[in-house]
PANUVEX-976145 format. One line per 10 residues: number of its first residue (from 1); their letters; for each residue x, y, z of C-alpha. Coordinates in nm, 2 decimals, decimal comma, m for minus. Example, Ala and Ser with C-alpha at 12.3 -4.5 7.8 and 13.67 -1.06 7.14 Angstrom:
<rs>
1 = AS = 1,23 m0,45 0,78 ~ 1,37 m0,11 0,71;
</rs>
This chain:
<rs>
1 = XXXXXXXXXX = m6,47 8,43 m11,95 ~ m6,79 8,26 m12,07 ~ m6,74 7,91 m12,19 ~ m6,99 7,67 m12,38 ~ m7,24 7,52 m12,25 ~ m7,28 7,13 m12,14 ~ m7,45 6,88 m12,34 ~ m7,82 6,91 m12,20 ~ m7,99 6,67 m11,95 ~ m8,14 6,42 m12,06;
11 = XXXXXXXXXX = m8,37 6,20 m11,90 ~ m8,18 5,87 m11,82 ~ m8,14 5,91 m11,43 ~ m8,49 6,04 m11,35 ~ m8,62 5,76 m11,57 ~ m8,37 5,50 m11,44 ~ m8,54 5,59 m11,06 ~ m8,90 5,59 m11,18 ~ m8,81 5,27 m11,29 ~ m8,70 5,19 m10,96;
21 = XXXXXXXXXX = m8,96 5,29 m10,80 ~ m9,21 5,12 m11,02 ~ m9,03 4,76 m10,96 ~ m9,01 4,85 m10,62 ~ m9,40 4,92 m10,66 ~ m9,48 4,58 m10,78 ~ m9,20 4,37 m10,54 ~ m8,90 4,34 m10,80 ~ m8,57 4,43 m10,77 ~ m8,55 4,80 m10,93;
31 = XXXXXXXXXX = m8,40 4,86 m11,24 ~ m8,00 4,94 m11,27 ~ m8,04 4,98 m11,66 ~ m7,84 5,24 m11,82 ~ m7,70 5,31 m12,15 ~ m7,31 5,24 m12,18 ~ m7,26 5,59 m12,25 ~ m7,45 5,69 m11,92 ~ m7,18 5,41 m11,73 ~ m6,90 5,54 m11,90;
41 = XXXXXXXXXX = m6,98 5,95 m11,83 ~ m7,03 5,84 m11,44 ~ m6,72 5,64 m11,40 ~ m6,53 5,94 m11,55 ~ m6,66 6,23 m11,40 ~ m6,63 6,26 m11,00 ~ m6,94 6,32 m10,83 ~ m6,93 6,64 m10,57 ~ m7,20 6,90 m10,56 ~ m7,07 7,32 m10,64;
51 = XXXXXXXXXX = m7,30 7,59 m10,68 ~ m7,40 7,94 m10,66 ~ m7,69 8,04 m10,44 ~ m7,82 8,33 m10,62 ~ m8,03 8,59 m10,38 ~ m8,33 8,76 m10,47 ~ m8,28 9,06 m10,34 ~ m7,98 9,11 m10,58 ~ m8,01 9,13 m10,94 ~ m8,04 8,78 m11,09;
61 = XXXXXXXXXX = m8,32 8,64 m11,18 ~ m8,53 9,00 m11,27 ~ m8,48 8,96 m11,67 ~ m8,41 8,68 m11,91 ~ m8,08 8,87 m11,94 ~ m8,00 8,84 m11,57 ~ m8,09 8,50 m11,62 ~ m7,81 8,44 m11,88 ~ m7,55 8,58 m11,70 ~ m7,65 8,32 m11,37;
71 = XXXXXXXXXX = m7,65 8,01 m11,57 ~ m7,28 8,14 m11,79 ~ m7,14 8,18 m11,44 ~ m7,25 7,91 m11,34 ~ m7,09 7,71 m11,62 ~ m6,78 7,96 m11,57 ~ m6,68 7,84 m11,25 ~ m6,74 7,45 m11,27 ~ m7,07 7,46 m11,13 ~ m7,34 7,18 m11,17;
81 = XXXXXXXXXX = m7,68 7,34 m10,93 ~ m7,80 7,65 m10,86 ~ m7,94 7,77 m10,58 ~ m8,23 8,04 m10,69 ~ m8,41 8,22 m10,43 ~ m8,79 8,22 m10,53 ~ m8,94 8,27 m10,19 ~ m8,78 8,57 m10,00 ~ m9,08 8,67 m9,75 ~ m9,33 8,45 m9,91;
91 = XXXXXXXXXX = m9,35 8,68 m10,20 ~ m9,27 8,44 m10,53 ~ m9,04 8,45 m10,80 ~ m9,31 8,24 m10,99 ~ m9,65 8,24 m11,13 ~ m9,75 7,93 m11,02 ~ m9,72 7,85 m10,68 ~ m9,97 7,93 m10,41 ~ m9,74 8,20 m10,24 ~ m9,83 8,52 m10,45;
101 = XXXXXXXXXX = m9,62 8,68 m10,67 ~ m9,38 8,93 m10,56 ~ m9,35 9,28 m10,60 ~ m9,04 9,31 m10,64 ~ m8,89 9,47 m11,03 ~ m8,89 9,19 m11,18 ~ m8,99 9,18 m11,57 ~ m9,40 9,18 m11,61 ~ m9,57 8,89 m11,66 ~ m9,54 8,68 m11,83;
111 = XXXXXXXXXX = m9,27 8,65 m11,75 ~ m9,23 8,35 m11,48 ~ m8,80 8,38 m11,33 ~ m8,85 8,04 m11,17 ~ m8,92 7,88 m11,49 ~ m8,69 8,07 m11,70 ~ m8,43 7,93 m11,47 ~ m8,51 7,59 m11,48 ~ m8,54 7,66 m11,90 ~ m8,17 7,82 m11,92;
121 = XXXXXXXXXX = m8,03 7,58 m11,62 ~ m8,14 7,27 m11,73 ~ m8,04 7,36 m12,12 ~ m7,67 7,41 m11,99 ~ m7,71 7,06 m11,77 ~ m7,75 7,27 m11,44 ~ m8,00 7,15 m11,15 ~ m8,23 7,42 m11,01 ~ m8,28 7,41 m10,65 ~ m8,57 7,63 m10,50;
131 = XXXXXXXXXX = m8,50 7,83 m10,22 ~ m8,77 7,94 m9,99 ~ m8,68 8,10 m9,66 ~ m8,96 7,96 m9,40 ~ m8,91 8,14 m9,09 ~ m8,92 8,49 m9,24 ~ m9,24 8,65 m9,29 ~ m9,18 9,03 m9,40 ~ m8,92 9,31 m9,39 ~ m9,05 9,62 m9,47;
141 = XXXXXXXXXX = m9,24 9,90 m9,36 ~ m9,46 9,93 m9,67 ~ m9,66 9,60 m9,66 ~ m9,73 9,35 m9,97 ~ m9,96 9,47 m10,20 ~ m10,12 9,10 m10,23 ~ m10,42 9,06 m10,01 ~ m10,33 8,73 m10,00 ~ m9,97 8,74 m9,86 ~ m9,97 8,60 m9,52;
151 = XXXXXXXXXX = m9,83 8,96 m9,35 ~ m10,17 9,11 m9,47 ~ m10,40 8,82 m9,36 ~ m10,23 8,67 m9,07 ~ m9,98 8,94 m8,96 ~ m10,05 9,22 m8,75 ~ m10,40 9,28 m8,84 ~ m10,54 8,94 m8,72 ~ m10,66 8,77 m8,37 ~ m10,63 8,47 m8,19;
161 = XXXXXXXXXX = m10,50 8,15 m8,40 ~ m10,51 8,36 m8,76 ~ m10,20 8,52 m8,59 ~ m9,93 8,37 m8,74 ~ m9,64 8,61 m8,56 ~ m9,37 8,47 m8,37 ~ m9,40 8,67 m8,07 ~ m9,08 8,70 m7,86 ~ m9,07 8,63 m7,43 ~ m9,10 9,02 m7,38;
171 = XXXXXXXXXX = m9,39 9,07 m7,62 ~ m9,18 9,16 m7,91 ~ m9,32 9,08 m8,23 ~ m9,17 9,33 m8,51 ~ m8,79 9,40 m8,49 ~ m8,78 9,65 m8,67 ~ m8,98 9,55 m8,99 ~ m8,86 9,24 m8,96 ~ m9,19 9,01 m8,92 ~ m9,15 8,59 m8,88;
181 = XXXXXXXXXX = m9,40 8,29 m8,87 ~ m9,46 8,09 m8,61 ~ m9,37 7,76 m8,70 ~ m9,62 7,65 m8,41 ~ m9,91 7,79 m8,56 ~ m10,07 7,49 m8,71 ~ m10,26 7,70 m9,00 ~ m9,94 7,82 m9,08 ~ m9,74 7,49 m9,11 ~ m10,02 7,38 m9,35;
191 = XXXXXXXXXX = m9,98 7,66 m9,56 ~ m9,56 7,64 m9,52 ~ m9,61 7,30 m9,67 ~ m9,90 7,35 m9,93 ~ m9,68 7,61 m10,10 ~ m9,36 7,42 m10,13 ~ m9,55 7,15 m10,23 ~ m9,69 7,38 m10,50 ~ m9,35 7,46 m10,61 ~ m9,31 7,15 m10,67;
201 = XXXXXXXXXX = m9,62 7,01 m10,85 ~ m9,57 7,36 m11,08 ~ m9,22 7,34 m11,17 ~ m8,93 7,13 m11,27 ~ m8,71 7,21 m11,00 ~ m8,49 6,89 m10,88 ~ m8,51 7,03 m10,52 ~ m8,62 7,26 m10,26 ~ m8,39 7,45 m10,04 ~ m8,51 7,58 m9,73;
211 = XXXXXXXXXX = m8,37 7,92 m9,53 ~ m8,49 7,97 m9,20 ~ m8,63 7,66 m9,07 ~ m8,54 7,79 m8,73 ~ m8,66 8,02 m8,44 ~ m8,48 8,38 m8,50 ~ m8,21 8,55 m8,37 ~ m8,26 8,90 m8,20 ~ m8,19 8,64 m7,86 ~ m8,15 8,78 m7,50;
221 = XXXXXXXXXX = m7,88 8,44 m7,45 ~ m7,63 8,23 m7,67 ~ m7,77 7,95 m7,51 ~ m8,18 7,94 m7,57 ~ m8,45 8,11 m7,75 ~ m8,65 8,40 m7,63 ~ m8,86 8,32 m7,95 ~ m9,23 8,12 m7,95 ~ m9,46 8,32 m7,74 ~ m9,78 8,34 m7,93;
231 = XXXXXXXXXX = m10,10 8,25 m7,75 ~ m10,16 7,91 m8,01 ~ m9,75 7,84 m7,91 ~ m9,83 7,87 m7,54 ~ m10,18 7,72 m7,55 ~ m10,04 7,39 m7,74 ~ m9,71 7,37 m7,53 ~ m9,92 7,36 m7,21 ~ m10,16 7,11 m7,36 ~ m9,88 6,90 m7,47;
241 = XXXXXXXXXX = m9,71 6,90 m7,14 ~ m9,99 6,97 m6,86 ~ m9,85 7,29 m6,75 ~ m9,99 7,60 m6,65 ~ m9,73 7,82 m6,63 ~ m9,53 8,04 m6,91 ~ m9,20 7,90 m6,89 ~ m8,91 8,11 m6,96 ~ m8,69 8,11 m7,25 ~ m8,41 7,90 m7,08;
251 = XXXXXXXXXX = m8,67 7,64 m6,98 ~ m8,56 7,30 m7,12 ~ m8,86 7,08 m7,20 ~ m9,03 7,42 m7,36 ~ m8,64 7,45 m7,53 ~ m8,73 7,08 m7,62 ~ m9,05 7,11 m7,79 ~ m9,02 7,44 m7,99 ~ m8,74 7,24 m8,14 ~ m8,92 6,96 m8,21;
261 = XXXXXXXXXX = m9,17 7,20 m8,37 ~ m8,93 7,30 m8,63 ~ m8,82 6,89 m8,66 ~ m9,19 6,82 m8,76 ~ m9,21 7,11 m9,00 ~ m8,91 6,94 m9,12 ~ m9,07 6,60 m9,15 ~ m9,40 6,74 m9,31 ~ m9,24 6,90 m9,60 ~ m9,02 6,64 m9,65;
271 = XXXXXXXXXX = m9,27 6,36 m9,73 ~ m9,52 6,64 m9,85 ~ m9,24 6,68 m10,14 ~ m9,22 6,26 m10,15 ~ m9,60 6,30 m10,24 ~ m9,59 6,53 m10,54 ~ m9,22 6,42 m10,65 ~ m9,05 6,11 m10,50 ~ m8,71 6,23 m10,69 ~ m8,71 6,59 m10,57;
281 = XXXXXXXXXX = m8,39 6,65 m10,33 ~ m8,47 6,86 m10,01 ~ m8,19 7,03 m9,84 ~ m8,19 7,31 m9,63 ~ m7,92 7,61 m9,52 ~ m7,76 7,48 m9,19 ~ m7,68 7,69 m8,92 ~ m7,28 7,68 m8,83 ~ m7,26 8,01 m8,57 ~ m6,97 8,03 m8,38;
291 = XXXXXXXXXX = m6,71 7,73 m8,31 ~ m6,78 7,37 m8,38 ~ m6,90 7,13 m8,13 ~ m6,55 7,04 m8,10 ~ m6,50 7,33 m7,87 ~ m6,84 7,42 m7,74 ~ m6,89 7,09 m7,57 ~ m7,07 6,88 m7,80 ~ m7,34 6,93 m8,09 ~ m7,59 7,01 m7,77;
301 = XXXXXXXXXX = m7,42 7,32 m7,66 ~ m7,37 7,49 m8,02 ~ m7,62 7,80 m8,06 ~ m7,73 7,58 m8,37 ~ m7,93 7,31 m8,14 ~ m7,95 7,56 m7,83 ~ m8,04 7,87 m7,95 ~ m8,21 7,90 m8,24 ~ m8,34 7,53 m8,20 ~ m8,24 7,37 m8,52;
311 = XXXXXXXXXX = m8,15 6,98 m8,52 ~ m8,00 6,93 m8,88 ~ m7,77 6,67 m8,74 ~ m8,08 6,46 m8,65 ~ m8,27 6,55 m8,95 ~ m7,97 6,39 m9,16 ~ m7,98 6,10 m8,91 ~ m8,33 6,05 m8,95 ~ m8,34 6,08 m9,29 ~ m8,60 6,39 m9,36;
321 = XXXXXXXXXX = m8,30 6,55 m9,51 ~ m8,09 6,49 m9,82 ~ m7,88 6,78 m9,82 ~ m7,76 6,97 m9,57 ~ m7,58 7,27 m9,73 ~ m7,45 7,48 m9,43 ~ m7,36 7,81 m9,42 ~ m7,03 7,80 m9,26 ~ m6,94 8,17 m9,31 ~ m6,58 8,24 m9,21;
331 = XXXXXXXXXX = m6,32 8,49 m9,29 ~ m6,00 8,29 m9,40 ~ m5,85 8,58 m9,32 ~ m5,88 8,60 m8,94 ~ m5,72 8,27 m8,74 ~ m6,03 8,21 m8,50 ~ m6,22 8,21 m8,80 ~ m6,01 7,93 m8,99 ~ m6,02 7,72 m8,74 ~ m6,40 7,76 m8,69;
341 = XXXXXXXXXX = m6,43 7,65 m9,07 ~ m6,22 7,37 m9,02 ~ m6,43 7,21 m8,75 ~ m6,79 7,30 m8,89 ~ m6,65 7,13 m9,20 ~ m6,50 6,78 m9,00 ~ m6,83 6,78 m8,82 ~ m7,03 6,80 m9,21 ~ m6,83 6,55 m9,33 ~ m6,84 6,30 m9,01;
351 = XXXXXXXXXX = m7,20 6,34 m8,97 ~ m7,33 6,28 m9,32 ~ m7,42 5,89 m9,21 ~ m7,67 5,80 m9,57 ~ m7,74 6,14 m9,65 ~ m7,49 6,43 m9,77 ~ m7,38 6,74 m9,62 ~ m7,24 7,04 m9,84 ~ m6,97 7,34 m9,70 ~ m7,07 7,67 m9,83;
361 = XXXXXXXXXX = m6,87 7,97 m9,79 ~ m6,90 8,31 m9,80 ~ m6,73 8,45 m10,09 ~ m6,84 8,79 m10,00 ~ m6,63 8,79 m9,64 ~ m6,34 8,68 m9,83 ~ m6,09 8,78 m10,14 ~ m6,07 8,51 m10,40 ~ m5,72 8,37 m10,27 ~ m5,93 8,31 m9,95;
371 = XXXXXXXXXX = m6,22 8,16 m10,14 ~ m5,97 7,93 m10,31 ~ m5,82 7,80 m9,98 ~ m6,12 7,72 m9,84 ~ m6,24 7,54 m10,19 ~ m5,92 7,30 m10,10 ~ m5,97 7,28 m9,71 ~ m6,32 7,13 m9,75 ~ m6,16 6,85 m10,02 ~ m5,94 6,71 m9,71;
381 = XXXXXXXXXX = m6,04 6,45 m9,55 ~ m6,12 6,43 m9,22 ~ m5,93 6,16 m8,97 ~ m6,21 5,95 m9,01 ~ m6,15 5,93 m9,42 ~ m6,49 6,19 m9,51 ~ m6,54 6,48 m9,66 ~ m6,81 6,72 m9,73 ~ m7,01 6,67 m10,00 ~ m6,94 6,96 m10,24;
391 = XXXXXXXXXX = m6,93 7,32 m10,22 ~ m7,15 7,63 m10,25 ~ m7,11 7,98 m10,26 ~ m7,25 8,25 m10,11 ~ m7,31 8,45 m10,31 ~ m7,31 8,47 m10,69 ~ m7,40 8,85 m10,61 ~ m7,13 8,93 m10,42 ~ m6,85 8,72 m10,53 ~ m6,57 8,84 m10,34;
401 = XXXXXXXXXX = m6,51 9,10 m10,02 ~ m6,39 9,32 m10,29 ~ m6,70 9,31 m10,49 ~ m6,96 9,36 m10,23 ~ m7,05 9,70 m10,23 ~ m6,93 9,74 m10,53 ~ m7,07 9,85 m10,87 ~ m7,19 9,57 m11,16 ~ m6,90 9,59 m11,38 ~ m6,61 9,52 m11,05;
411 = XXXXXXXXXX = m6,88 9,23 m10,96 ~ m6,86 9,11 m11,28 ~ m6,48 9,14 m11,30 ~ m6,47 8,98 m10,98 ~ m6,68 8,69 m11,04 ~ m6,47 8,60 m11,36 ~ m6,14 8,62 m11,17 ~ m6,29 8,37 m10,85 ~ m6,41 8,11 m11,15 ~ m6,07 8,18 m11,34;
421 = XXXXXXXXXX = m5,85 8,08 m10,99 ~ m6,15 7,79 m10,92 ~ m6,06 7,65 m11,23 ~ m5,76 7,70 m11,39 ~ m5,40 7,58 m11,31 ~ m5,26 7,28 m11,17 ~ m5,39 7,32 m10,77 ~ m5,72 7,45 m10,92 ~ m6,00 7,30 m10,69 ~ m6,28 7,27 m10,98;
431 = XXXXXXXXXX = m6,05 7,25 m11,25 ~ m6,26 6,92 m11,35 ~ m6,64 6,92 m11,42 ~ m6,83 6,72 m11,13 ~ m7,19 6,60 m11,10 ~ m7,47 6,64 m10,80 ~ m7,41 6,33 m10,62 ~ m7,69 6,10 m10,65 ~ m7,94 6,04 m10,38 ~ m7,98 5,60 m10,39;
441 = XXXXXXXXXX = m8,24 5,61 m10,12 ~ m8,41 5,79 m10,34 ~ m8,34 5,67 m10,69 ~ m8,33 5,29 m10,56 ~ m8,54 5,31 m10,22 ~ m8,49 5,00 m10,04 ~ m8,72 5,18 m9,78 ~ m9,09 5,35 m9,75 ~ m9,24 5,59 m9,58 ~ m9,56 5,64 m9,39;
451 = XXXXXXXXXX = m9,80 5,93 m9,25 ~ m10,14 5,97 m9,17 ~ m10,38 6,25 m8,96 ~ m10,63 6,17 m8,65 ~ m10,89 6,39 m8,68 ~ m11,20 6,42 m8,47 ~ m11,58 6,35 m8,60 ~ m11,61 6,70 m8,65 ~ m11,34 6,73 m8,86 ~ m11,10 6,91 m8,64;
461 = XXXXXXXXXX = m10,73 6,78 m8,56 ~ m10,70 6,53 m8,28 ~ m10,45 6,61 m8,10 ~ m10,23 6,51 m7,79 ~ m10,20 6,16 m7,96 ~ m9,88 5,90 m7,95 ~ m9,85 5,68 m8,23 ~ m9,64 5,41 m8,26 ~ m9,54 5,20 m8,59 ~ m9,45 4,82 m8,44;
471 = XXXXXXXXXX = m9,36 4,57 m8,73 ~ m9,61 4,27 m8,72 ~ m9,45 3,89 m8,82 ~ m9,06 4,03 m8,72 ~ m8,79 4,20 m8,55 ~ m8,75 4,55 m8,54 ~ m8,77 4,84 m8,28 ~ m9,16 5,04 m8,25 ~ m9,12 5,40 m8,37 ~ m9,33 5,61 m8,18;
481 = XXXXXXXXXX = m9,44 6,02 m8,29 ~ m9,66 6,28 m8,14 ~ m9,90 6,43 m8,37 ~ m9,84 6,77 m8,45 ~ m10,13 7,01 m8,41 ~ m10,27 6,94 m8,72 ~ m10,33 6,60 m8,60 ~ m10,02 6,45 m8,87 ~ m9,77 6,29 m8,83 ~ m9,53 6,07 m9,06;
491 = XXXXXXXXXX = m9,26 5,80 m9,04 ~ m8,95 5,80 m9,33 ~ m8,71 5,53 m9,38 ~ m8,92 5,26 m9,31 ~ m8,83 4,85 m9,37 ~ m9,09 4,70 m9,61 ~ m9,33 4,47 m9,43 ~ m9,69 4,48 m9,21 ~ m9,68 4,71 m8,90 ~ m9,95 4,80 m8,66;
501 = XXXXXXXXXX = m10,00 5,19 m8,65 ~ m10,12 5,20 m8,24 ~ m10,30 5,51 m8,12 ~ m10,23 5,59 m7,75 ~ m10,59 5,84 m7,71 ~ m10,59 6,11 m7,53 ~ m10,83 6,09 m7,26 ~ m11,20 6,20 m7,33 ~ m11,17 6,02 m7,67 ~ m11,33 5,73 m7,84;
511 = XXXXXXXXXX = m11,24 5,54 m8,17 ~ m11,04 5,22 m8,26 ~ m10,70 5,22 m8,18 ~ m10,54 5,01 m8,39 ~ m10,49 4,95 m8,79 ~ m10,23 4,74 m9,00 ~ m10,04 4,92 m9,32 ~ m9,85 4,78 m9,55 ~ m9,50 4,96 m9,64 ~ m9,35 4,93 m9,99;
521 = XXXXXXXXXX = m9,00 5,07 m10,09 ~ m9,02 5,39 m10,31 ~ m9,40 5,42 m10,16 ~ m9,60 5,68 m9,88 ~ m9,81 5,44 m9,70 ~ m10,14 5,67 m9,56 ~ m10,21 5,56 m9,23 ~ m10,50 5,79 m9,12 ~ m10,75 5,61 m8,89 ~ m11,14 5,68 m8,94;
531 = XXXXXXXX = m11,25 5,98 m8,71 ~ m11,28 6,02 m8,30 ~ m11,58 6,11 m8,08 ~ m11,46 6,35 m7,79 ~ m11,75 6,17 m7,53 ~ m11,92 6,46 m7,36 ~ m11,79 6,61 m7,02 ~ m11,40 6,65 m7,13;
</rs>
């Protein structure tokens, strides 16, 4: 069942929001200009996000052909994104980026799959969304044949902070051939951020999706991390805190700031994106293990927050997420199961505050009839009147339990029997085309955002730093971050108007304290400071 394509993109909305951003540039009121045909598609056609995210490690994106077939069922089953996986292990399914290309079979170059996708995707009126996985490093026993690929330069092989291994409490740092990045590694969070950044000065992708923006599993305990022993982890924890000792996993304030580690990776990328692209949607794939915070005790005691130490519920609060598209993987089929759906999805749809959350299934743990219940369960609204904001599947490989495992032609005649039930018939949950929803603090930003980096005379990071944003002329609460150990550290969702960006030095260091910066909506205020002496004797 391949049907015919949409009508392609065109231009209106992103030029409508550079519009935007331009009068909010110069201190206007941004542009709400459309054409009436844009005004009269929009109020006709409901706004709810469904896609596919398409692995890399399946067939997909290897040929033009593969390709093809993505972007038809895509179209097939209602869909409006795609979710493409272009950065497995930091290998890329691109040309262009500064993660190097993978080895996997994909067609020779020229060939480029990212941009193929956004070619075929955005033809057929489909957004591409790139996902990288970030906490992964490598997976096999045979390693990368790019010198260049982080498991060669900073895996095994190197010393001291060009060791970018996540190292667990008892010393383990390979499980398996399963190799991850340190998200406290400095060098490594610069490099996290220069390649998504890359992506997305590169390509024409409308977002980034990020997998893994977590500490691992392979945990001693539901209830911490025995992840983040590296000597540059321990070195910067003690520094940050004054301690001497190695805590243990179940220690809280080290609990505390390994997950505020991943919050500031979080952060960085974020406005790193805002730099290259304003427009670009970031979203990443939320953890939902287990049962809701309904019956765990609050969001504190899920092994989401606990465990592997991810706060998407705060990023979405703060603002340093757009999209939170959670993997809520549940059988239908098995009662505990249902019900943990159910409350990951009240939880996605109470928590979404000004940004938007997304349910995404797993089709391959579930026959279609399943997958078709739970396409309807997440479209009921919660007692508070929410609901999610769309739907993706996992996996456009593996569309059904039936199919995984399977050979191509039953995954093909399974994948056209899930979009025939998703769509067709009176209680069909797509049965109606839909569009992304739109993102107004981004395509009308009544807010700005600010970051800057204290560095040292030298040139190397000052670090151990609070900096505080405190409006200058009228009301409003101080915001106050610790730099990370680059010496960065950023503010989004800022009010327009004057602040003072106050420097609380560490102690052995000289420099001025104090600046003013200006915040415009739609704008990234730099805030860096000049550089600091470190006076002699500390």
């Amino acid at each position: 069942m391949t049907r015919s394509r949409r009508t392609p993109r065109t231009s209106v909305v992103l030029g409508t929001a550079l519009a935007g951003l331009i009068a909010a540039t110069a201190g206007a009121a941004p542009s709400t200009a459309t054409t009436p045909d844009t005004d009269a598609a929009a109020s006709d056609t409901p706004e709810q996000w469904r896609s596919y995210w398409a692995d890399a490690f399946n067939e997909g994106i290897y040929t033009p052909e593969q390709v093809d077939e993505l972007v038809d069922a895509a179209l097939d089953i209602n869909a409006n994104a795609l979710i493409v996986q272009v950065g497995r292990r930091y290998d890329c399914f691109c040309n262009d980026a500064l993660y190097p290309r993978t080895d996997a079979a994909i067609d020779p170059a020229p060939y480029d799959p990212l941009a193929e996708v956004i070619d075929e995707a955005h033809a057929a009126g489909l957004e591409v969304h790139a996902w990288v996985n970030v906490g992964t490093m490598w997976n096999s026993a045979t390693p990368p044949t790019s010198p260049d690929h982080v498991f060669n330069a900073h895996g095994p092989s190197a010393t001291g902070a060009d060791r970018w291994l996540n190292k667990r409490h008892d010393g383990t740092e390979l499980v398996g051939n399963n190799a991850f990045i340190d998200p406290a590694n400095p060098a490594a969070v610069e490099y996290i951020v220069d390649g998504i950044q890359s992506i997305v000065r590169e390509y024409d992708v409308d977002g980034i999706n990020l997998d893994y923006i977590r500490y691992p599993d392979y945990n001693s305990s539901s209830e911490y991390s025995d992840w983040g022993y590296s000597e540059t982890s321990i070195a910067r924890f003690q520094q940050a805190t004054g301690r001497t000792d190695v805590p243990e996993p179940s220690d809280q304030q080290f609990s505390d700031w390994r997950r505020d580690q991943i919050t500031n990776l979080v952060r960085k990328i974020y406005l790193g994106m805002f730099e290259v692209d304003p427009t670009a949607r970031l979203s990443n794939d939320a953890i939902t293990y287990g049962f809701g915070p309904q019956s765990v005790g609050g969001w504190e005691e899920t092994r989401t927050y606990a465990q592997v130490l991810q706060d998407w519920k705060g990023w979405l609060e703060e603002g340093i997420l757009d999209t939170a598209v959670a993997m809520n993987y549940k059988r239908e089929w098995l009662p505990d199961q249902a019900r943990m759906f159910d409350e990951w999805n009240e939880v996605l749809a109470d928590w979404q505050g000004d940004r938007q959350a997304v349910s995404g299934p797993a089709l391959y743990l579930n026959e279609i009839e399943h997958s078709v219940q739970q396409a309807r369960d997440l479209l009921v609204p919660t007692d508070a009147g929410n609901t999610v904001a769309g739907w993706s599947g996992y996996s456009y490989a593996n569309p059904s339990r039936t199919a995984t495992g399977g050979d191509a032609e039953l995954k093909d005649a399974e994948r056209e029997a899930l979009a025939a039930a998703m769509t067709e018939g009176p209680n069909a949950p797509f049965a109606e085309e839909a569009t992304v929803p739109d993102m107004p603090w981004k395509e009308n930003p009544t807010t700005g955002n600010v970051d800057g980096t204290l560095t040292l005379r030298d040139g190397s990071a000052l670090t151990g730093a609070d900096v505080t944003l405190r409006p200058v002329g009228r009301s409003g609460d101080a915001q106050t971050r610790t730099v990370d150990g680059s010496g960065w550290f950023g503010f989004v969702g800022v009010e327009p108007g004057v602040y003072l960006v106050e420097v609380e030095l560490p102690d052995g260091v000289a420099g001025r304290p104090v600046t003013a910066v200006r915040v415009r909506a739609g704008e990234l205020a730099d805030a860096s400071i000049g550089r600091y002496v470190q006076l002699s004797g500390h």
